[in-house]
MARROLO-775353 format. One record per atom (N, C-alpha, C): x, y, z; residue in three letters. Coordinates in steps of 0.02 Angstrom, whole numbers, padded with zeros to 5 digits, always signed. Example, Ala and Ser with C-alpha at 12.3 -4.5 7.8 and 13.67 -1.06 7.14 Angstrom:
+00660-00284+00390ALA;+00615-00225+00390ALA;+00660-00165+00390ALA;+00642-00112+00354SER;+00684-00053+00357SER;+00645+00002+00394SER;
***
This chain:
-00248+02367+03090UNK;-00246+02369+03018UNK;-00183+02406+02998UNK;-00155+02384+02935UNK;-00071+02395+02917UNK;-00078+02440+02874UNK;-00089+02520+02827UNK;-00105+02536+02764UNK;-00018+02577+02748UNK;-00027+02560+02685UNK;+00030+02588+02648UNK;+00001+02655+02602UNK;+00065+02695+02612UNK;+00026+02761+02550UNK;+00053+02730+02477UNK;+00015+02772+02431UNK;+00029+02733+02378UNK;+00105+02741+02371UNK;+00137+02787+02387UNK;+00223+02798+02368UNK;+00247+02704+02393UNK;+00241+02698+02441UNK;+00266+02665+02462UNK;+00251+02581+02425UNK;+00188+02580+02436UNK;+00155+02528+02421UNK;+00192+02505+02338UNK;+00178+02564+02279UNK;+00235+02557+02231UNK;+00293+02521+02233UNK;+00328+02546+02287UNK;+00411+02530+02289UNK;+00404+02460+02342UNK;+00355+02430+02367UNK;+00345+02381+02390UNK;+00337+02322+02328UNK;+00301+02358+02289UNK;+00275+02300+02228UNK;+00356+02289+02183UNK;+00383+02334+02152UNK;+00428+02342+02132UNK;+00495+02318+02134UNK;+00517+02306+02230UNK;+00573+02285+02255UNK;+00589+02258+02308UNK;+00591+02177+02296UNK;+00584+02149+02349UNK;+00643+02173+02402UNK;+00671+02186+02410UNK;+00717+02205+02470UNK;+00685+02255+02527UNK;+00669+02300+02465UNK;+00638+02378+02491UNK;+00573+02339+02538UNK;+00524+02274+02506UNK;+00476+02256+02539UNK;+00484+02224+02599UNK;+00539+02181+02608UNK;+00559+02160+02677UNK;+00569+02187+02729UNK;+00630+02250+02711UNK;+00635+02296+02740UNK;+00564+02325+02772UNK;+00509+02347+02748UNK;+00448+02369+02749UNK;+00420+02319+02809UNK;+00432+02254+02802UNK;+00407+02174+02823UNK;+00448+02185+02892UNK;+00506+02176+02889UNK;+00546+02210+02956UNK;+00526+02251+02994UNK;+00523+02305+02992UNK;+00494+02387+03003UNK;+00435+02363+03055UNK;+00380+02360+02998UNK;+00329+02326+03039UNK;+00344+02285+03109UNK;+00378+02239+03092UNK;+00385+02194+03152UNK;+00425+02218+03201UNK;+00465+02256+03201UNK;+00490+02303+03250UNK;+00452+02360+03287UNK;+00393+02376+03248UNK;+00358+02426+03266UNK;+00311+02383+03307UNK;+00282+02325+03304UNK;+00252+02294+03331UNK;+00274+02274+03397UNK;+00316+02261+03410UNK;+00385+02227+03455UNK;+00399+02301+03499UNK;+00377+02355+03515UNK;+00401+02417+03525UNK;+00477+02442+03514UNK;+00481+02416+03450UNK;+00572+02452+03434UNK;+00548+02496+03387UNK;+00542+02549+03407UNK;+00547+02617+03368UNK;+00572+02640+03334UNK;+00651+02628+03329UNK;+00682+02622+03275UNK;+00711+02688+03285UNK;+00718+02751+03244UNK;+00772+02793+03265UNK;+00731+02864+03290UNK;+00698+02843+03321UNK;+00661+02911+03375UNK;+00718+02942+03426UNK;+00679+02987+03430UNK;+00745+03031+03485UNK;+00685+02993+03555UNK;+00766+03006+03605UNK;+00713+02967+03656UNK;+00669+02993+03706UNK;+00673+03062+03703UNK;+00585+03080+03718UNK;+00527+03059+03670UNK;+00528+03033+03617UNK;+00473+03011+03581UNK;+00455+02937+03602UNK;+00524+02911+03625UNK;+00532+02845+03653UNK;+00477+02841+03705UNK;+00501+02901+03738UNK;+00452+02888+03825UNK;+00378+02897+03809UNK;+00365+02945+03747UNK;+00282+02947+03746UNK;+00277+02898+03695UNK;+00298+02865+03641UNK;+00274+02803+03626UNK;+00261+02746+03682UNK;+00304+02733+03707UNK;+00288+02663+03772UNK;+00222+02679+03814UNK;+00218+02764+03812UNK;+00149+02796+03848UNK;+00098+02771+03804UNK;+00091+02798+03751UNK;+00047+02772+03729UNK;+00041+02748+03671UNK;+00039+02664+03640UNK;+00085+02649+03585UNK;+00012+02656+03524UNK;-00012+02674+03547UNK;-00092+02689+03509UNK;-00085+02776+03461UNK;-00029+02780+03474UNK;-00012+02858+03451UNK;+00044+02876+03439UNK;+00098+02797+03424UNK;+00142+02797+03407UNK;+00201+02819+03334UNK;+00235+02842+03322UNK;+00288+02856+03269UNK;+00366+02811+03264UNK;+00370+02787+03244UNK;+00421+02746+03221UNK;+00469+02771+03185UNK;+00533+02756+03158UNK;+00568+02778+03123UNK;+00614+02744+03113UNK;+00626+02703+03025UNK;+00666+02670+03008UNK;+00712+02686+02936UNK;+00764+02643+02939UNK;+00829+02680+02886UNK;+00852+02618+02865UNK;+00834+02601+02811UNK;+00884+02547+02752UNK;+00963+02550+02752UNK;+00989+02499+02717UNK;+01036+02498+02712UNK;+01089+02564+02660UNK;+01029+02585+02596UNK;+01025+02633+02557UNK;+01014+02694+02578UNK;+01000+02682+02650UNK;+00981+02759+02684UNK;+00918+02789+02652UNK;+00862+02747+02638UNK;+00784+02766+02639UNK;+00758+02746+02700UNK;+00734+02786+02722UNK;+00702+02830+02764UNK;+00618+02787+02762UNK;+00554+02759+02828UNK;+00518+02746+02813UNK;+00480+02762+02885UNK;+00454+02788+02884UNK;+00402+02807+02950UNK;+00326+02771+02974UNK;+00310+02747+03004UNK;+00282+02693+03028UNK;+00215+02742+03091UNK;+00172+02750+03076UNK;+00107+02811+03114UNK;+00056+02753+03140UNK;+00054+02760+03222UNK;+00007+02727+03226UNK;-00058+02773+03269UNK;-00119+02746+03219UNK;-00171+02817+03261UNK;-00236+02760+03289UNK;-00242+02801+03342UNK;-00307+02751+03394UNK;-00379+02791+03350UNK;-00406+02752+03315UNK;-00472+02758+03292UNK;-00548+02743+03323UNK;-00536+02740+03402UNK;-00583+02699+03426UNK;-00572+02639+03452UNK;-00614+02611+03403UNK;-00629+02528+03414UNK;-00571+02489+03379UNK;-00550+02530+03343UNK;-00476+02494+03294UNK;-00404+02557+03298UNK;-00346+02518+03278UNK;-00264+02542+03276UNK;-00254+02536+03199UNK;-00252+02597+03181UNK;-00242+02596+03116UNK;-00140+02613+03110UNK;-00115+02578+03057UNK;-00021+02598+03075UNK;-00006+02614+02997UNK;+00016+02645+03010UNK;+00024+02684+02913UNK;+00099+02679+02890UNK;+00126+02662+02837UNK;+00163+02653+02829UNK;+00195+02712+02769UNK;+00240+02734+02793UNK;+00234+02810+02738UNK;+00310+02828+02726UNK;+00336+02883+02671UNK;+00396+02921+02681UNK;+00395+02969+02732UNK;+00447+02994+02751UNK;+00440+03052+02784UNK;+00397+03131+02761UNK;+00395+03139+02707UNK;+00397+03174+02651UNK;+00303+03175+02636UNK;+00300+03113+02679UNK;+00195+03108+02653UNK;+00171+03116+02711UNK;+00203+03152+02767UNK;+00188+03158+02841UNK;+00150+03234+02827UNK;
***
């Protein structure tokens, strides 16, 4: 399951670029491209991608962080600023 905080979700409704970007993100995070982790975060994401952090940067230089938490029976991946961490 994909959830957005509301910050984001806003600036999703708002601007389609900003939402692709978002649309991108995702699919990179899915794909294990992490995007701009230092690369010890690299080695424990591939460990365990159920407890993963992502980190992505627009062309505008916004900033969007990508949380994925093992809930059990489901992978919940949050889509957030840095700033709502």
């Amino acid at each position: 399951m994909i959830v957005m905080t509301q910050a984001v979700n806003a600036q999703v409704a708002e601007d389609a670029e900003f939402a692709q970007f978002v649309l991108n993100a995702i699919k990179k995070f899915n794909s294990k491209n992490w995007g701009n982790v230092q690369s010890d975060s690299i080695e424990l994401n591939n460990t365990d991608p159920k407890s993963a952090l992502g980190i992505y940067k627009n062309s505008k230089g916004e900033n969007i962080w990508i949380k994925s938490d093992d809930c059990g029976n489901h992978c919940v991946q949050t889509v957030m600023y840095p700033s709502e961490y």
